[in-house]
C-alpha positions as CSV (number, residue, x, y, z in Angstrom):
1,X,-45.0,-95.3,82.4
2,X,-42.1,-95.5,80.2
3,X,-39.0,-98.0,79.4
4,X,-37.7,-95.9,77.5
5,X,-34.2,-93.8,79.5
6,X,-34.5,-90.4,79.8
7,X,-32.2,-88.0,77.9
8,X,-29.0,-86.7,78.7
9,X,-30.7,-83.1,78.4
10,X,-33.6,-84.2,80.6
11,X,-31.6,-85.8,83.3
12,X,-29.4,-82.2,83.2
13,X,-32.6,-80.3,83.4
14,X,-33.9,-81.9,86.6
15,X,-30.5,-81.7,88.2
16,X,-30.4,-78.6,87.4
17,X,-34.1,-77.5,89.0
18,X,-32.5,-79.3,92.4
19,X,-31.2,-76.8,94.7
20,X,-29.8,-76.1,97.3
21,X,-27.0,-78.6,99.1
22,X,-27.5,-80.9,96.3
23,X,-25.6,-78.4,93.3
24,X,-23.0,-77.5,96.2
25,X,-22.0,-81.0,96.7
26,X,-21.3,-81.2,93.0
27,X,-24.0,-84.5,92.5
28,X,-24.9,-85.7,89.0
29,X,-28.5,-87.2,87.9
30,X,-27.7,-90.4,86.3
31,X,-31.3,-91.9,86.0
32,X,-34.4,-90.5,86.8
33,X,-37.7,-92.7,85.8
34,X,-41.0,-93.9,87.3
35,X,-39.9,-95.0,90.6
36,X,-36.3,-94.6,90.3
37,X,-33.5,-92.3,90.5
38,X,-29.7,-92.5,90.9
39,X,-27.6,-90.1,91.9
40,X,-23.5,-89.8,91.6
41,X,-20.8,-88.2,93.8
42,X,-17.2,-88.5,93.0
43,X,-15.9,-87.8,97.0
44,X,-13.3,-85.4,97.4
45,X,-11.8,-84.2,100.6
46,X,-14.3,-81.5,101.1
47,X,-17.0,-84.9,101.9
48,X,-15.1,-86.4,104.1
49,X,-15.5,-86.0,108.1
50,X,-12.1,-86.0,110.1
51,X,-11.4,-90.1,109.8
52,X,-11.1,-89.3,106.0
53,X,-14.0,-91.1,105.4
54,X,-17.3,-90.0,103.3
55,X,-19.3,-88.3,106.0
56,X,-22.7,-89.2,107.7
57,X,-24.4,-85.4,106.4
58,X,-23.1,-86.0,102.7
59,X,-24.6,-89.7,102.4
60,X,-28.1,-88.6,104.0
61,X,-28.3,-86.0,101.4
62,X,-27.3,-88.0,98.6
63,X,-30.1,-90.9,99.9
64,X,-32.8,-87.8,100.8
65,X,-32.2,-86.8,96.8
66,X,-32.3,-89.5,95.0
67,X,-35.4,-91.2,97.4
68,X,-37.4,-87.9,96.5
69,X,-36.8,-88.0,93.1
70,X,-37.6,-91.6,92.5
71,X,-41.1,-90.7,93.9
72,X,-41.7,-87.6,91.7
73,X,-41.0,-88.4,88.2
74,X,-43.1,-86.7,85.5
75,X,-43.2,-87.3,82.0
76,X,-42.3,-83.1,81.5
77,X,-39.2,-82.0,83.5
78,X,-40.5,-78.5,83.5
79,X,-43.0,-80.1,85.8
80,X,-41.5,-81.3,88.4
81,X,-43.2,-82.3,91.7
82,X,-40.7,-81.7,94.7
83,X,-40.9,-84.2,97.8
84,X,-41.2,-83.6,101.1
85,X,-39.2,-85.7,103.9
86,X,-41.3,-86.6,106.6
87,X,-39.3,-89.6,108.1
88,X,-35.7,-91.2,106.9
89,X,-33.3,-93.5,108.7
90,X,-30.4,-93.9,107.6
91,X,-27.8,-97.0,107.5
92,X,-23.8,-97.1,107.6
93,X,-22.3,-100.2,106.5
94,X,-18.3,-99.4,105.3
95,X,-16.0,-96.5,104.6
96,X,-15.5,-94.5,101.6
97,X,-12.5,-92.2,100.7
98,X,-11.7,-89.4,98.9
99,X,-11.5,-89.9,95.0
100,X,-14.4,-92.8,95.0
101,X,-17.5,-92.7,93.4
102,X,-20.6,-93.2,94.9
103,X,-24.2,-93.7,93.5
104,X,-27.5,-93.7,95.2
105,X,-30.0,-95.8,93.8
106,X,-33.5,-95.2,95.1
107,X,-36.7,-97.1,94.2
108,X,-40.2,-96.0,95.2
109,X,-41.6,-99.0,96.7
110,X,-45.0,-98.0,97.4
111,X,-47.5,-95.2,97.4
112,X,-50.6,-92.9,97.4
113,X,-51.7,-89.8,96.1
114,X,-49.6,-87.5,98.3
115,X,-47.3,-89.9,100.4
116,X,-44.6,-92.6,99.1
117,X,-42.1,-94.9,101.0
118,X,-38.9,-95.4,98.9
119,X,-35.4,-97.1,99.9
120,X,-32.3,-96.7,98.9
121,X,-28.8,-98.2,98.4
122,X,-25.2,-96.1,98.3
123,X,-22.9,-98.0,96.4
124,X,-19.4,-97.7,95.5
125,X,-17.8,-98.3,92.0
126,X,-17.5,-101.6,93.1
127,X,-21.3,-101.8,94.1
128,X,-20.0,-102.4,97.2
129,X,-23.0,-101.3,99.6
130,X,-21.9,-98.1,102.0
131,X,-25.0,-97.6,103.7
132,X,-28.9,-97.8,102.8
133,X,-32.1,-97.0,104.3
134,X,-35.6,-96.0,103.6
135,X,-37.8,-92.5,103.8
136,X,-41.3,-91.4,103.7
137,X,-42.0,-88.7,101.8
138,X,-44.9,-85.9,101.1
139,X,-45.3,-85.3,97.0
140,X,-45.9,-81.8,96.6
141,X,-47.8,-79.9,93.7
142,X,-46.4,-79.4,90.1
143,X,-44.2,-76.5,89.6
144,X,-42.8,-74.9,86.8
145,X,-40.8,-71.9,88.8
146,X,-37.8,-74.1,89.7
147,X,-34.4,-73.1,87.9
């Protein structure tokens, strides 16, 4: 393991090489090292749900992310392990509106070989805590095909 953060270019490299709802949300990797990963989203209408608050899909994806990251941190980013959710629950504690920024920061509390438990905190600019929870997940194999 390593203290040392991980580059700008790194942290945009892994971003990058998640797909899918993650890159149409518009989420940013701010730290991703042994057994912990943060992820940012600056809300904007388009993550709210009809109260005008940050919606219950939008903050499970943002937790699912940066939980499975956390878990699956290699040393090369052209590596990268994906993870697999196989159980998550979810928390809601207060609101957040359009034009806040929000950060998920996930730890991997324990592990094996091919399962890990991690839990997670979304947090406002304020670190004011907007919900939290915990997942299992399923590390998968090193791949080098992601984008």
């Amino acid at each position: 393991m390593t203290d040392t953060p991980t580059s700008r270019a790194t942290l945009d490299q892994v971003g990058a090489s998640v797909t899918g709802f993650f890159q149409d949300l518009g989420c940013e990797l701010l730290e991703y090292s042994p057994d912990r990963a943060v992820v940012a989203l600056t809300l904007a209408p388009r993550h709210l749900n009809n109260a005008g608050n940050l919606h219950g899909g939008v903050t499970a994806t943002l937790m699912d992310v940066a939980m499975g990251l956390c878990g699956t941190w290699t040393e090369q980013p052209e590596q990268r392990r994906v993870a697999i959710t196989l159980s998550m629950n979810v928390n809601f504690s207060a609101p957040a509106a359009a034009d806040s920024r929000v950060r998920a920061v996930a730890r991997c509390r324990s592990g094996g070989h091919k399962t890990f438990m991690a839990s997670c905190d979304l947090l406002d600019e304020s670190d004011r805590l907007i919900a939290f929870g915990e997942g299992v997940f399923q590390r998968g194999a090193l791949r080098s095909e992601l984008p």
